[in-house]
N, C-alpha and C positions, 0 to 999 in steps of 0.2 A: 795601799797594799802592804806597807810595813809593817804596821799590826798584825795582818794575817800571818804574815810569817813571822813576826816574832811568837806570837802564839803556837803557832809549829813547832818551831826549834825550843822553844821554852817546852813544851808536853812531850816532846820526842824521847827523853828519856826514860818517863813513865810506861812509855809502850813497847819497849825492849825487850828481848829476850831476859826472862826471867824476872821481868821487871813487875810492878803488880798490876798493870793491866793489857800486859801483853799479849793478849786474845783480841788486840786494837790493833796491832800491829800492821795488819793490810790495809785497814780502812784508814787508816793516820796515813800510810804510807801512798795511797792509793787517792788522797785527797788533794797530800799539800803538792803531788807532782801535776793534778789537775790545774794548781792556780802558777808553780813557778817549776820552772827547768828543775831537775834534781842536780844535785852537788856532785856527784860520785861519777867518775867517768873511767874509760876502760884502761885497765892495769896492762895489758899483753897483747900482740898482736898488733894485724891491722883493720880499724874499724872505719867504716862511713859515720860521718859526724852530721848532722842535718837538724833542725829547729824543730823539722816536720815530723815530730813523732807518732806514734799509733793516736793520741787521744788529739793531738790537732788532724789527725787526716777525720776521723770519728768527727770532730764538728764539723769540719768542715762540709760531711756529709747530712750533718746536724740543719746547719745553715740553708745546703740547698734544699731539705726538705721544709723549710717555713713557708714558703708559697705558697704548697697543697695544702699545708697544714691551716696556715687561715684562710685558705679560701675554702679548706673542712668547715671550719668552724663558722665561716658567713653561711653556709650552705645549709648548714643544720638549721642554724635560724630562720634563714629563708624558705624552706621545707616546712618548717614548722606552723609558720603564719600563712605561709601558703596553705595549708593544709587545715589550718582551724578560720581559714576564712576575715583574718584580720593585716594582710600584707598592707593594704591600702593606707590602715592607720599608725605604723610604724616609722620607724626614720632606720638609718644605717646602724647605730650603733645601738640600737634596742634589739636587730637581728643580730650581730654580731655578737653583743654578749650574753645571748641566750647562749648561742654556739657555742662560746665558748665556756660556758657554763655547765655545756651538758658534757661539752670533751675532756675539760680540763681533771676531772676524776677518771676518766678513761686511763689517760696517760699515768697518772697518778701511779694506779694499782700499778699500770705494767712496768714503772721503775722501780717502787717499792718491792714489789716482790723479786724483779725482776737482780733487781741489784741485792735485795737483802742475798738471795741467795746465791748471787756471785762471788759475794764479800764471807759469807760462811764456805766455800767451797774454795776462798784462795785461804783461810786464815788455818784451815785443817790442814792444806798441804804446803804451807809456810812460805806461797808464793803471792807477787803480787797481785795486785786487781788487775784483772783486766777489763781494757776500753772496749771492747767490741760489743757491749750492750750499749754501750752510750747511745748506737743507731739502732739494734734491733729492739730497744726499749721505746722509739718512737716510731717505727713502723709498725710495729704488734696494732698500737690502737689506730692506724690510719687506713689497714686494711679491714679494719671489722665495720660492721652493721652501726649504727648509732643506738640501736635499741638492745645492743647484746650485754645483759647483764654484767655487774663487776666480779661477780664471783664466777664466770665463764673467764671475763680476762685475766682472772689471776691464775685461774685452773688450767689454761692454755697456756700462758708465759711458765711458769712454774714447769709443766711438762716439756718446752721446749726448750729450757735453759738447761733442764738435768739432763734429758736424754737425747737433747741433738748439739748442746755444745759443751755439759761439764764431762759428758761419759767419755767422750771423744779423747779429752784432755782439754779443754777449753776454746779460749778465741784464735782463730789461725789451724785448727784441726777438725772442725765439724763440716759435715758431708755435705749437709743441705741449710736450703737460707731457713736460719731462726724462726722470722719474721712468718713464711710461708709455712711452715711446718704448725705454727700456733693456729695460724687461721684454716690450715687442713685438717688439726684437731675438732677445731669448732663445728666445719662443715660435716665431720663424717659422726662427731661425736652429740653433735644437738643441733642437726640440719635445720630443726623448726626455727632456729636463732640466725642462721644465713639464709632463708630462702623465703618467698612470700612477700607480698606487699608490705605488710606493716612494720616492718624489721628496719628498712630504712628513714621513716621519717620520727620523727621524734612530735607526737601530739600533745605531751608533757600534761598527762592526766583530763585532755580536752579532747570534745569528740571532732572528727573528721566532718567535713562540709560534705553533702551529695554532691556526686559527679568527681570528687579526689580519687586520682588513684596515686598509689606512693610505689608502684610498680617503677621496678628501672628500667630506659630505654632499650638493657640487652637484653631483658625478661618480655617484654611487650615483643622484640624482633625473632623470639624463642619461639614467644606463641603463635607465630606467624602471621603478625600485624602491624610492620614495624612502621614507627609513625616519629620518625627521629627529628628533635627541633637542632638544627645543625651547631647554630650562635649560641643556645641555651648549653649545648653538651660539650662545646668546645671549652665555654668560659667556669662552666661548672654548676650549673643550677639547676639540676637532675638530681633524682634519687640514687644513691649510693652509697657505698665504703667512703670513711668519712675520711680521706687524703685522696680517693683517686678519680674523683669527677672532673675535677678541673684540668683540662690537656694542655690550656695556655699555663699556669702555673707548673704544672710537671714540667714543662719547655724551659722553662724558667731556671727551673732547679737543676733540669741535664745541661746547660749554659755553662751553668758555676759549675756542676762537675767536670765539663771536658775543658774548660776554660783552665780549671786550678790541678788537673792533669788527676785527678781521684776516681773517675768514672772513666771505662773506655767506650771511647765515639764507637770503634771497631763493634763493639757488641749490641748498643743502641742499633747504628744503621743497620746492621745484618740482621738482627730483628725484626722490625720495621719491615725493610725486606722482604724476610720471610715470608712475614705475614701479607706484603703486598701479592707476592707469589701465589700462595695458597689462595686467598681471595680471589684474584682475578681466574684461577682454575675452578672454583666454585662457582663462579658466576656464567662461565662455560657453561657447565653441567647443570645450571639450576631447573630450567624449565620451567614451574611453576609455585616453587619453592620461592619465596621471599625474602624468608632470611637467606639464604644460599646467594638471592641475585641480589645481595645488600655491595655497596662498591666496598671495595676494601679501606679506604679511606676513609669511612663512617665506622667502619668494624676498630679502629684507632681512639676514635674519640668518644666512644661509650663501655662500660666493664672497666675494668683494671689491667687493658694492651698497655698502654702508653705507661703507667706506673709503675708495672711491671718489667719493661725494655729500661725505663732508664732507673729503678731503682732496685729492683732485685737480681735484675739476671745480669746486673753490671758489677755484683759481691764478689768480690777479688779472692774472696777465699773458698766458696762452693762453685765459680765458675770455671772456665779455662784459664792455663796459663800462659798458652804457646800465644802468638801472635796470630797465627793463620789457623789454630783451632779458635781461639775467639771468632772470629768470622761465619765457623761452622757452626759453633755450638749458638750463636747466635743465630742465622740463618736458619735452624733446625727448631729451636723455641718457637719461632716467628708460626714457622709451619704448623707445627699442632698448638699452637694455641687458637688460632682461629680454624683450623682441621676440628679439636674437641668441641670448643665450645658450640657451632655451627651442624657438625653431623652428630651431634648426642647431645641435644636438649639436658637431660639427666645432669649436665658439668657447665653448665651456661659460662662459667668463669675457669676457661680453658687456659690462662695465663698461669693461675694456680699448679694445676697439674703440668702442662707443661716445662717450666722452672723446676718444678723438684725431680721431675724424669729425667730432663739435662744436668742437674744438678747429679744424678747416680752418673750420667755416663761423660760429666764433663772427664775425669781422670783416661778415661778409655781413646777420648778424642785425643786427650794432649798426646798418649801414646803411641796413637798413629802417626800423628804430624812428626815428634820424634822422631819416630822407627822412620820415616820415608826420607826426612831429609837426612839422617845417619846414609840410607843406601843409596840417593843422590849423590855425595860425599865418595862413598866408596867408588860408583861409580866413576866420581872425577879424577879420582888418586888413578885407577887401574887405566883410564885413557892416559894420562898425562906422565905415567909410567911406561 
């Protein structure tokens, strides 16, 4: 690693103020602090001193998303042969690196673009890079379709990097999660590319077997047929967004978060929750409805619930702050996500919606919690007086 940073501290001049290629300045600056601590530490005041900076919390969030992320990418492949009729004649890593073949440019576009224009958007206002793409540059392609064009994923990152985190002022100030906002682009703006059978499996210029269907489990329990393989949807070998089939892998990844203190449990379980709540009120009322009498526990392990609970509605910067608004704003997700997706066929992936609706009124929860324990407080001063 010494080279690396001699190479830093040797170029570092050249990208100085005034220097001749100081239009580098973020990205120089924004790189060598990615491989070592920075040198410069606080002149005045008192500060909290810690290792764990914004771009180690950012992998760390990185890290727990690798489980979905290959077990995206086994999925793809297994979909795929599944699909043209030749699974029998393959081994494991002939599926695997399809998948990962057909993901690995997904990702691709959504940093390139994703970062070109965070790095033009710090270097204009002379601050530095900021980490908070680091994660929403790998959730953009883990929520989409396998089959949705590159030039939808750049056209979706590019709109949600400008207008829900650079307009804002950047990472740490945007309303709603990145990541959800790109795939609500896609869905309202080229539905043909999120909805429909063929959008999820990847046939890679080969035709389908008779009798395939590339329908998703929460699409088939939509049309009021649902025919759930429990073990297949748990472990992730269904059609889908290519990070959020797999529940044992997502389980995996909220482990490392609530284990390494990055993700809060509080928002997960109240979640979960929610959603157990809502369900079992559904299943009351269903009568003859089948998706409605689906147990809530099935309603978990198919769609984007469970990816959603531990990796979007757990964003510490569009969620709650309070302690005991976490609980609510999580509890209230839980509710309309299987509330939408279940009474409006139209929004099947009610997790979506759900998250960016808590996401306007997480500030309003934190509010109340506030405002109540302030006149608790008061209360106590005026007895105790």
């Amino acid at each position: 690693m010494k080279f690396i940073q001699k190479f830093f501290e040797n170029t570092k001049p050249h990208v100085q103020k005034g220097a001749k290629y100081q239009w580098l300045h973020s990205v120089h600056d924004g790189m060598f602090t990615l491989f070592f601590v920075p040198k410069h530490t606080s002149g005045s005041g008192s500060h909290i001193h810690d290792f764990i900076d914004l771009k180690r919390t950012m992998g760390l969030v990185v890290f727990a998303l690798v489980p979905a992320l290959l077990m995206g990418m086994y999925n793809t492949g297994y979909q795929h042969f599944a699909a043209v009729g030749e699974l029998s004649g393959v081994g494991f890593m002939d599926i695997f690196l399809y998948g990962f073949l057909r993901v690995l440019p997904v990702i691709m576009v959504s940093y390139i673009v994703g970062l070109g224009i965070v790095f033009v958007f710090a270097q204009l206002r002379g601050h530095e890079i900021q980490e908070g793409f680091l994660v929403s540059g790998m959730l953009i392609p883990m929520v989409m379709p396998i089959k949705t064009p590159l030039w939808m994923i750049a056209i979706a990152t590019a709109f949600s990097v400008v207008f829900v985190k650079e307009v804002f002022g950047g990472t740490g100030m945007n309303i709603w999660n990145p990541a959800l906002v790109a795939r609500a682009f896609v869905f309202f703006a080229y539905p043909r590319q999120m909805s429909g059978d063929s959008v999820w499996v990847s046939l890679g210029g080969k035709q389908a077997i008779d009798g395939f269907s590339g329908a998703t489990p929460m699409a088939e329990a939509a049309a009021g047929h649902p025919n759930i393989d429990i073990w297949n949807s748990f472990i992730g070998l269904i059609p889908g967004s290519i990070g959020e089939t797999s529940t044992l892998a997502i389980l995996i990844g909220a482990a490392i978060l609530v284990i390494t203190g990055i993700g809060s449990w509080k928002i997960i379980v109240s979640t979960f929750a929610g959603g157990a709540v809502m369900g079992l009120i559904l299943n009351y009322f269903a009568g003859n409805n089948a998706y409605m009498a689906l147990p809530f526990w099935e309603q978990f392990i198919i769609g984007g619930f469970a990816f959603g609970a531990v990796f979007m509605a757990t964003d510490p910067v569009s969620g709650t702050q309070t302690e005991r608004g976490k609980w609510i704003y999580g509890f209230l997700i839980g509710i309309l996500a299987i509330l939408i997706r279940v009474v409006n066929p139209a929004y099947p992936e009610g997790m979506m919606l759900a998250i960016l609706l808590m996401n306007t009124f997480a500030p309003l929860v934190d509010h109340y919690v506030v405002e109540g324990s302030i006149k608790k407080r008061l209360k106590r001063v005026k007895v105790n007086a």
